[in-house]
C-alpha positions in Angstrom: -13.2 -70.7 -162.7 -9.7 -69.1 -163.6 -6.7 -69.8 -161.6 -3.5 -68.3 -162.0 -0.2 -70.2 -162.1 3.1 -68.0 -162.0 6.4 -69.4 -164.0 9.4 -68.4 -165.1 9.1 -65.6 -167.2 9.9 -67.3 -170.8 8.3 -70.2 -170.3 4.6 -69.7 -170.6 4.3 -71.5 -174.0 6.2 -74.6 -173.0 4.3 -75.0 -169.5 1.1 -74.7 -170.6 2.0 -77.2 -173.3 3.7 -79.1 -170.5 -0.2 -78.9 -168.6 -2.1 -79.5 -171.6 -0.3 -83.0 -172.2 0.4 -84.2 -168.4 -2.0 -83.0 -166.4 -5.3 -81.1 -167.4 -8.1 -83.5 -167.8 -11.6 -83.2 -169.9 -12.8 -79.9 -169.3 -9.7 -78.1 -168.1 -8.0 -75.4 -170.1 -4.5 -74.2 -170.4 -3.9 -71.2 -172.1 -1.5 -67.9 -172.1 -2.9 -64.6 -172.6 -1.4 -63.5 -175.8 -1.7 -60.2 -177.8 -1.5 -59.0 -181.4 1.1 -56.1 -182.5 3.0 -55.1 -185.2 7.0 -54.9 -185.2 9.7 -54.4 -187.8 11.7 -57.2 -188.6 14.6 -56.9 -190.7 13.0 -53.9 -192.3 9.8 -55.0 -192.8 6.6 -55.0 -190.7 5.3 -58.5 -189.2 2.6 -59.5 -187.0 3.6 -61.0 -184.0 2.4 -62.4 -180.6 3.5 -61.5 -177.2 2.6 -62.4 -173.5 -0.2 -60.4 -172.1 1.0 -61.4 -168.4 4.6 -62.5 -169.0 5.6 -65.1 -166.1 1.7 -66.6 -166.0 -0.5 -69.3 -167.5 -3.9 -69.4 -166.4 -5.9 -73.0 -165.9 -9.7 -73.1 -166.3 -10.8 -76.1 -163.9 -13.6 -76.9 -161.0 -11.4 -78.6 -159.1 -8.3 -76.8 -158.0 -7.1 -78.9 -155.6 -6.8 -82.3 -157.8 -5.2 -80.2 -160.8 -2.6 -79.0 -157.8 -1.6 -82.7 -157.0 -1.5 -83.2 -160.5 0.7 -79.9 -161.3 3.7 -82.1 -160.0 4.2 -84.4 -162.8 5.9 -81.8 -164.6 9.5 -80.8 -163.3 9.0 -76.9 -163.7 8.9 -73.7 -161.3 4.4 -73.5 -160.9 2.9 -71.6 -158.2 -0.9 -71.5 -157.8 -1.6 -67.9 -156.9 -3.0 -68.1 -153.2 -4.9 -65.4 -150.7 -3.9 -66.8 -147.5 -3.8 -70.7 -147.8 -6.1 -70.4 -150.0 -6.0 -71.5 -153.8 -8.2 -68.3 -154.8 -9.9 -68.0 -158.6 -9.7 -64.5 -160.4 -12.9 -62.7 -160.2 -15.9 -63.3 -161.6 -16.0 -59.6 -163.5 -12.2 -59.6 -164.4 -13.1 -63.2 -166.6 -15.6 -61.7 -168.1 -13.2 -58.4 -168.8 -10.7 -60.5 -170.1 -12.7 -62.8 -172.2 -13.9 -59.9 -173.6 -10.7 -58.5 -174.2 -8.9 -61.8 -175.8 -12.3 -64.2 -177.3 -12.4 -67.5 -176.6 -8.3 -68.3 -178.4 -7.3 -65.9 -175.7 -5.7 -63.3 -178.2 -6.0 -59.6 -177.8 -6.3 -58.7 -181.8 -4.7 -55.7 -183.5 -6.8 -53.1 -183.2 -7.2 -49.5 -185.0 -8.6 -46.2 -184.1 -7.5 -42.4 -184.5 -7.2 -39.4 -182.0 -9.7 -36.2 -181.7 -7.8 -33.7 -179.7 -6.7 -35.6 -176.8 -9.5 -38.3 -176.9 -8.6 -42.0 -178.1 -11.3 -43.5 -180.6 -10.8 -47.1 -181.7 -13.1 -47.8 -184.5 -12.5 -51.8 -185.2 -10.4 -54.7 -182.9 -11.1 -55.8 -179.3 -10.4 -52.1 -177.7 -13.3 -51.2 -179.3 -15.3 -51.0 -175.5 -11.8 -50.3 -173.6 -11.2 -46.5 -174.3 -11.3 -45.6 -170.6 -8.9 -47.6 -169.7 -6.2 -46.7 -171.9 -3.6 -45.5 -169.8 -1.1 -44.1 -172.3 -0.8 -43.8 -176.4 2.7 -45.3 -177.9 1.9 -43.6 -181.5 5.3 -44.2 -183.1 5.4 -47.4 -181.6 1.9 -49.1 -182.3 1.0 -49.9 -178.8 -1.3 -48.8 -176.3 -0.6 -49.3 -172.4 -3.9 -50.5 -171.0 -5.5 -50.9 -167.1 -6.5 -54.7 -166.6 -8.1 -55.8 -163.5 -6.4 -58.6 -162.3 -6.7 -60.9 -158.9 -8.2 -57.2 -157.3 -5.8 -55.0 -158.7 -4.7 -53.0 -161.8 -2.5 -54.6 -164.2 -0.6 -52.3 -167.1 -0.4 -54.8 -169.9 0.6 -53.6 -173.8 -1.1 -54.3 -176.5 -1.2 -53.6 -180.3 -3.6 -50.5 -181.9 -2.8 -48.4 -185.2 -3.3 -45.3 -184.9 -4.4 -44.3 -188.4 -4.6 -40.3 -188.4 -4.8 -37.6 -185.7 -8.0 -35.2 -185.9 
C-alpha cells in the first residue's frame, strides 16, 4: 500500500534518499512523484524534472507502523498523512491512477497532442488515457494543469505536453 509522508517543500529528493538509506527495509519503496517538461534555459530548451506533489514523498510498505518507529532515525520535518489516529493508505484506484500516470520510475513523461476546436487530443506520452481530466491548456508554456485524485480528493498538479498544431 501507498502512504504519504508530508515534508518541507524542497526537500523531497534528499528525504526520500534520507529513507531509502536509514530506514526502508526489503520490499519498501521511497519515491517522489516527478514529471517531465520542457523549459528554456539560458536560451535554449532543456528537459527537466519537477515535483508532482511538492512537499510529499510517498513510501510503499505493509507495515506502516514499524516504518513509523523507524521514520525517526532521520532528523527531518515527516508527517505520515493520518484520517483520525489513523495511519491511512491512498486508495486503491488513485495507485492504480497514478501508476498509470508515472510507470513503475514514477515519472510523468513529456507527452504531445494537438487541439480540434476546443477538444484536447494527445496522441503519444502518459496523457494519452487522461484527456478528461485536463483541467486547463498552458499552450505557450508547454504545460497542462491536470485533476489527480489524491487521499479522496482532487489534486491540480502540472505536467509537461507539446502542443504540436491547433486544428
Amino acid at each position: 500500500m501507498w502512504y504519504v509522508i508530508q515534508v518541507y517543500t524542497g526537500k523531497e529528493l534528499e528525504i526520500a534518499q534520507q529513507c531509502r538509506d536509514r530506514v526502508a527495509d526489503e520490499g519498501e519503496d521511497v519515491f517522489v512523484p516527478l514529471a517531465e517538461r520542457w523549459t528554456k534555459i539560458r536560451g535554449e530548451r532543456t528537459l527537466i524534472t519537477s515535483r508532482l506533489f511538492p512537499g510529499y514523498v510517498f513510501i510503499e510498505t505493509d507495515k506502516i507502523e514499524d516504518f513509523h518507529k523507524r521514520l525517526n532515525r532521520i532528523y527531518a520535518m515527516t508527517k505520515v498523512l493520518r484520517t483520525g489516529d489513523e495511519m491511512t493508505p491512498i486508495q486503491k484506484e488513485e495507485e492504480e491512477y497514478l501508476r498509470k500516470l508515472g510507470g513503475d520510475e514514477h515519472v510523468v513523461r513529456y507527452s504531445e497532442g494537438y487541439i480540434e476546436g476546443d477538444k484536447l487530443v494527445v496522441t503519444s506520452g502518459p496523457l494519452k488515457d487522461f484527456e478528461g481530466n485536463v483541467k486547463k491548456v498552458l499552450r505557450h508554456k508547454r504545460l497542462l494543469v491536470v485533476e489527480v485524485p489524491l487521499l479522496g480528493r482532487t489534486v491540480e498538479v502540472t505536467v509537461g505536453m507539446g502542443v504540436v498544431e491547433r486544428r
